[in-house]
N, C-alpha and C positions, 0 to 999 in steps of 0.2 A: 504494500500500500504506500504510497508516495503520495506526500501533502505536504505543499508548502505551510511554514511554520506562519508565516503572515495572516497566511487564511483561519488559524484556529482564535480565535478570540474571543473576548467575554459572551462576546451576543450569540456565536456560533455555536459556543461549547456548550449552551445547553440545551440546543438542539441538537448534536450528537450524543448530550448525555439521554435523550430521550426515544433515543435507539437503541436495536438491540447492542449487546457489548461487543461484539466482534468485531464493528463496525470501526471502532477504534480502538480494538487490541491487535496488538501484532506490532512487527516492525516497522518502523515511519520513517522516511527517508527525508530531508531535509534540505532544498536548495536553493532558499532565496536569500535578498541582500542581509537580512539580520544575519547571517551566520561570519558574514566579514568585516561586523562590527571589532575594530581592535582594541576596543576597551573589555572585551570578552577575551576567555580562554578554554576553547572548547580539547577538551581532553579524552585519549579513550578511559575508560571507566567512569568519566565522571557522571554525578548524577544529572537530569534535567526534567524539566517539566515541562509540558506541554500548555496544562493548562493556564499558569502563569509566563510560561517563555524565557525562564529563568535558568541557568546552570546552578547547581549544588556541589554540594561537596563529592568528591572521588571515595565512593565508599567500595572499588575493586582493590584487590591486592594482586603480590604476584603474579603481575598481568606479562600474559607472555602473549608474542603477535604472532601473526601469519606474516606470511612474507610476503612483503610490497609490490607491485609493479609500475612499469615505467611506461608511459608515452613522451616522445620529443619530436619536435618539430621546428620548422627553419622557415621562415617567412623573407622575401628580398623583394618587395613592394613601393612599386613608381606613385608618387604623388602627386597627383597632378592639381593645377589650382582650383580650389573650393573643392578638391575631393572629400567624399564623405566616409567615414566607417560605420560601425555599427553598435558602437558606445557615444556616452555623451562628451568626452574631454575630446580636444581636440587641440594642433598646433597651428601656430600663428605663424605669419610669415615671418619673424624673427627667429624661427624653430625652436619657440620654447615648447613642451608638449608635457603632455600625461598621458595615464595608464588606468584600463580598470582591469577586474580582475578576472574577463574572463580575455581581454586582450586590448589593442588599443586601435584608439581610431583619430585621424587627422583633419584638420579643416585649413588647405593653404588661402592667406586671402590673397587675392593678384595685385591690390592696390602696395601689399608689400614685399613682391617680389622681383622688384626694379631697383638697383642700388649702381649710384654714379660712382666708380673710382678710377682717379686722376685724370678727369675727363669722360670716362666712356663709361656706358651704362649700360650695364650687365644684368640678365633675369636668373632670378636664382631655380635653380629646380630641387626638390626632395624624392629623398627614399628614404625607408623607413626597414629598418631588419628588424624581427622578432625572433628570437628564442621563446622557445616555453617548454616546462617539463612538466606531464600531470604525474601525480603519487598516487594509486587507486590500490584496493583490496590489503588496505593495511585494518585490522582488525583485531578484536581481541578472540584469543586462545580460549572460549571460554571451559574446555577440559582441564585446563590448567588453574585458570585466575581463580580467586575467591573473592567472598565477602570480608572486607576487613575486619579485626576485631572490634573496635567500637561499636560498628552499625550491626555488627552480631550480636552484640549484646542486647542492642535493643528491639530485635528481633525474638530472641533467648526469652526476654522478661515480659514479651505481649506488647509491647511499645510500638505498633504499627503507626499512629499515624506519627510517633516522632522518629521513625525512621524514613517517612516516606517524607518530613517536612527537612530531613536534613540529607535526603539521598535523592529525592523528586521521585517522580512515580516511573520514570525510565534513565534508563545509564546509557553510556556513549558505547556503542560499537566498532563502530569503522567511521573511518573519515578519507572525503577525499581531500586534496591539496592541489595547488598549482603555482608554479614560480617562474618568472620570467625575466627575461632581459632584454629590452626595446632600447633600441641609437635607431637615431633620426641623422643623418647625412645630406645635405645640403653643399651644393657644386655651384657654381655660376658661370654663363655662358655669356657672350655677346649677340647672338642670336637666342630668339623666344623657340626656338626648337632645343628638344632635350638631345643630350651624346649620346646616342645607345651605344657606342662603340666604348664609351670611360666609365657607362654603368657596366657593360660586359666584363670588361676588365676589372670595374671593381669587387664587381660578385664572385668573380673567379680569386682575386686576391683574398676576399675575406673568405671565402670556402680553401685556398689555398691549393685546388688544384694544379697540376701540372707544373711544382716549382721541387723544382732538384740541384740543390750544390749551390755553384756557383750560377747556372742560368738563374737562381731562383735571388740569387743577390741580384744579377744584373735587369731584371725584370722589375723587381721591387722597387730596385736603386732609381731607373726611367720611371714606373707609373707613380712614384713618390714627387719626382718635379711636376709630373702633367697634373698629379693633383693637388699641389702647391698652386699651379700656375691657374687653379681652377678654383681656387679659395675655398678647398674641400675642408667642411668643418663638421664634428662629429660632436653630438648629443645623447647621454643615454642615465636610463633609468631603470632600475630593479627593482621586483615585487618577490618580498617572501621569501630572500634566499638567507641563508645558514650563517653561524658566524665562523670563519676561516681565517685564521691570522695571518694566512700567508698570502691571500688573495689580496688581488689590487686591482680594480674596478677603475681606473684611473687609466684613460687613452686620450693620447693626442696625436698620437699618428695611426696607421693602420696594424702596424708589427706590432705595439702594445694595446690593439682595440682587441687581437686576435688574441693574444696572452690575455688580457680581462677577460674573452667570451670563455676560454678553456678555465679560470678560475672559477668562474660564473655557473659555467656548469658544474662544476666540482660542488660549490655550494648546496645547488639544486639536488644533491644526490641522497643526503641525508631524510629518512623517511618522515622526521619531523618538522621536514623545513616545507615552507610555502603557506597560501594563504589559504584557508578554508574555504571549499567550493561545494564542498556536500556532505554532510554527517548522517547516518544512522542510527535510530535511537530505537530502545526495544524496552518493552515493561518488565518492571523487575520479578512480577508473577511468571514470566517464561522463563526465568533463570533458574536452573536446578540448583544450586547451593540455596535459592533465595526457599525453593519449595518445600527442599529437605528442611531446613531450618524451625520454618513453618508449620510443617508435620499437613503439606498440602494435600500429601498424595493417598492420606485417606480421607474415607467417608465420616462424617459429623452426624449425630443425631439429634435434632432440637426438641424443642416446645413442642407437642403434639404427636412425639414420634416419627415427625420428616425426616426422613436421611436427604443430605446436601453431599451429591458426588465431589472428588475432587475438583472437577473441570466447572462445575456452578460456584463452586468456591473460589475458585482463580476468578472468574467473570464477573462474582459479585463485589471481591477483592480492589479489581483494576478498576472498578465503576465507581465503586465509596471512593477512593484514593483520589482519584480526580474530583471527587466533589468535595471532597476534603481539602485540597490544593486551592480548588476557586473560591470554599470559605474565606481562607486564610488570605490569599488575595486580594479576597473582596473587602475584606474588611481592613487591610491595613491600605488600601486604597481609600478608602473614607475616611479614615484617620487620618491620613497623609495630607489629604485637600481640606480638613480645618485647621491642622497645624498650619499649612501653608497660611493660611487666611486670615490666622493668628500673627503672623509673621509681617503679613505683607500690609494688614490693618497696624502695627504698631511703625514700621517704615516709614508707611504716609504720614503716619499724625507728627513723627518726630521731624522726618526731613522737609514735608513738603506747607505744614500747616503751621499757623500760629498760635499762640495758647488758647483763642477763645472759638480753635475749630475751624477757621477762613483757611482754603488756599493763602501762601504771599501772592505778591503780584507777578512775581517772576516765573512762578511754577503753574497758574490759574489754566493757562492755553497748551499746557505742555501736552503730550500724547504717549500713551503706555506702547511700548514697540511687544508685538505677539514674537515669540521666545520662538514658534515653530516654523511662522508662513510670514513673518519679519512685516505683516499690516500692521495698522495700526491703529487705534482707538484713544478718543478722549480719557484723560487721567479723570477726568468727573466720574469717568462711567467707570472705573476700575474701582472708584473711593465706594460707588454706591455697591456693588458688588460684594465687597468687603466690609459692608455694614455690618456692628451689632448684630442686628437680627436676621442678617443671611448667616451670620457665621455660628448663630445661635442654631437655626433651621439644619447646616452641616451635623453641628455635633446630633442634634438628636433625631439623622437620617444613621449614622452611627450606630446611637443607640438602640434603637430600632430595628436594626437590623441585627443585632447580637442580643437583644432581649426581647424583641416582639412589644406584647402590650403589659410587659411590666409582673406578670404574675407566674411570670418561670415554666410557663406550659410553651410556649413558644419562641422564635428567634431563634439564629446560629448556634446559640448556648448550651441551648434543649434540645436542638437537634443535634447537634454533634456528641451530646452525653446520650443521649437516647441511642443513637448508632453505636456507640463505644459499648453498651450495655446490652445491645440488641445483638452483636454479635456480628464485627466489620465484614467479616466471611461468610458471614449463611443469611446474612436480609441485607437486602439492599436500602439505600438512602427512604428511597420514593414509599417504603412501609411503614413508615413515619407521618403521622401528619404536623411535625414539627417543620419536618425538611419544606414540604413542597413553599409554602410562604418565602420560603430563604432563596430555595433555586429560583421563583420568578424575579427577585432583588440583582442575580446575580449582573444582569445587562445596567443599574441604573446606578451612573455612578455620578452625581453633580457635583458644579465647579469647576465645567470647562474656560469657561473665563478665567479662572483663578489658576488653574492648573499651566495656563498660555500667557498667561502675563506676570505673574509674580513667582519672585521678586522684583520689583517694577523696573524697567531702565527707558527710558525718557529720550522723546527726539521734540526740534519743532514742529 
């Protein structure tokens, strides 16, 4: 099953919570932009969660892998003016450029590629080379690995849902990666036609063909003046490679552009190196240590005499846990946006107001800049937002949501002790009439304003 991780969200998740479970048990494969967030560190074994989109702690041990495999490939790409690729970054006629991470794309503009020197006026032409190396089928051993001891323990002592709030409801399998190396090359000519004859030859140079001994000095020695004479200049940038102390990424002529590609790919070789392009994540009810542990793999008899197979126990397992995760979630979601509100209400009255409550004069026309989509809105309308008695209405959406109407028969509270008592493996959430009030909460979270504008920062 393959589902980008984007698509699972608050409002989603409980409509697949109101599926059967198989629906979203099993393996999930994982390949959109959140995964190449570099303020993450997506790990094999560590934990994650779907329902919040969070990484957890690495509760695998002795993780031993499968062996990696490699894709490379070699891109030698004419640029021609206003070409386009198939990412958003793009180079400027000055050849500054970027890179995304599934590869890179250019934008020459023609109004700057006309440069007069000592009189004559030269059109510049680009090419663009790519390396790229993908990492696939690295994974974890899991005949080998285990469950660490901490998270055993709380496995050991019935601690389910705080092993599933400090390991998430699935752990990291396999990941894929990819690392690159993009120069951008820029030649200039006196004629608006491109040289195929000194891109020919450059291609051959940087592939290195056909050069032996000393022809290979005196071939170098010649296309080194022609592209002197041709104000050949080399630009380049790396995505995701290793650290190599011996490497030097550092080219200014073509003989050390070809010694950086070869360190370059040395880099790329290590199976930890490159950016995250595709992870694997699997519920920890499929993992045999996790079921032995558990005592999965017999039958249960309840209240009434029902026996609950192993395989309804796993399904009823995977389904609590994720409503267990969006509890948790949800409510330190609501908490999160009155403290902010708290915050961003004592800001205003301190920086921007005078004791008797007035905007000053200098701050009255200012405008709150949105933190996401960078519009903007009147400070008036940010102050009203952050009133007393919205920030009053937060807390007790809050409380509300964790205690219902106050008399301990309902809310997250009561639901979540009722299930812990009810028996996380053999009834599911929805046999509760505590839960169902809670799950329809799950989509409503207010203080969009608040959550987009504060802490405030101010334009005119």
């Amino acid at each position: 099953m393959t589902s980008p991780r984007s698509a699972i969200t608050a409002a989603t998740l409980a409509g697949l919570l109101a599926l059967p479970s198989a629906v979203h048990a099993g393996p999930t494969v994982l390949r959109d932009d959140q995964l190449r967030d570099l303020a993450v560190t997506p790990v094999l074994g560590r934990g994650y969660s779907l329902a919040t989109n969070t990484f957890q702690s690495i509760c695998l041990t002795d993780i031993a892998r499968t062996k990696p495999s490699y894709n490379f490939d070699y891109k030698f790409e004419q640029i021609e003016t206003s070409g386009q690729r198939s990412s958003t970054t793009s180079t400027s006629g000055s050849g500054s450029f970027g890179g995304s991470k599934f590869g890179v794309s250019v934008n020459v503009s023609a109004s700057g590629s006309k440069t007069v020197i000592e009189g004559k006026t030269y059109t510049s032409h680009y090419i663009m080379v790519t390396i790229g190396v993908d990492v696939y089928y690295s994974s974890v051993d899991e005949s080998k690995a285990r469950i660490a001891d901490p998270a055993r323990e709380l496995l050991t002592s019935n601690d389910i849902p705080g092993f599933f709030d400090a390991c998430g409801m699935y752990y990291v399998r396999s990941i894929g990666r990819r690392a690159s190396f993009v120069s951008l090359f820029s030649y200039k000519t006196e004629s608006t036609s491109r040289d195929t004859a000194f891109e020919a030859k450059l291609d051959a140079e940087l592939k290195g063909w056909g050069m032996h001994g000393n022809v290979s000095v005196q071939r170098s020695s010649k296309f080194s003046e022609e592209a002197s004479s041709k104000f050949l200049t080399i630009e380049s940038t790396a995505f995701g490679l290793g650290k190599d102390e011996k490497a030097s990424l550092i080219a200014y002529d073509l003989e050390t552009f070809r010694a950086a590609i070869k360190d370059a790919f040395v880099s790329m070789q290590q199976e930890d190196t490159g950016m995250v392009i595709s992870m694997e994540v699997v519920p920890w009810v499929e993992n045999a240590d996790f079921q032995r542990i558990l005592k999965l793999g017999e039958a249960k008899t309840v209240d009434g005499g029902k026996t609950i197979s192993p395989y309804a126990q796993k399904r009823i397992l995977n389904q609590n846990g994720e409503f267990l995760a969006e509890v948790d979630r949800v409510a330190r979601a609501k908490l999160n946006v009155y403290y902010k509100a708290k915050q961003c209400r004592s800001q205003i009255d301190l920086d921007y107001k005078d004791q008797s409550g007035a905007f000053r004069p200098e701050w009255a026309a200012k405008k709150s800049i949105n933190h996401r989509s960078e519009g903007t809105i009147p400070l008036t309308e940010l102050d009203e937002a952050v009133s007393k008695a919205n920030i009053d209405k937060l807390f007790e959406e809050h409380r509300v949501f964790l205690y219902g109407d106050g008399n301990g028969s309902s809310g997250a509270v009561a639901c979540v002790q009722a299930l812990l008592e009810g028996g996380i493996t053999t009834r599911s959430h929805r046999d509760f009439p505590a839960c169902g009030p809670v799950e329809q909460q799950f989509g409503v979270i207010s203080g969009r304003l608040i959550d987009e504008h504060c802490m405030p920062k101010l334009t005119d």
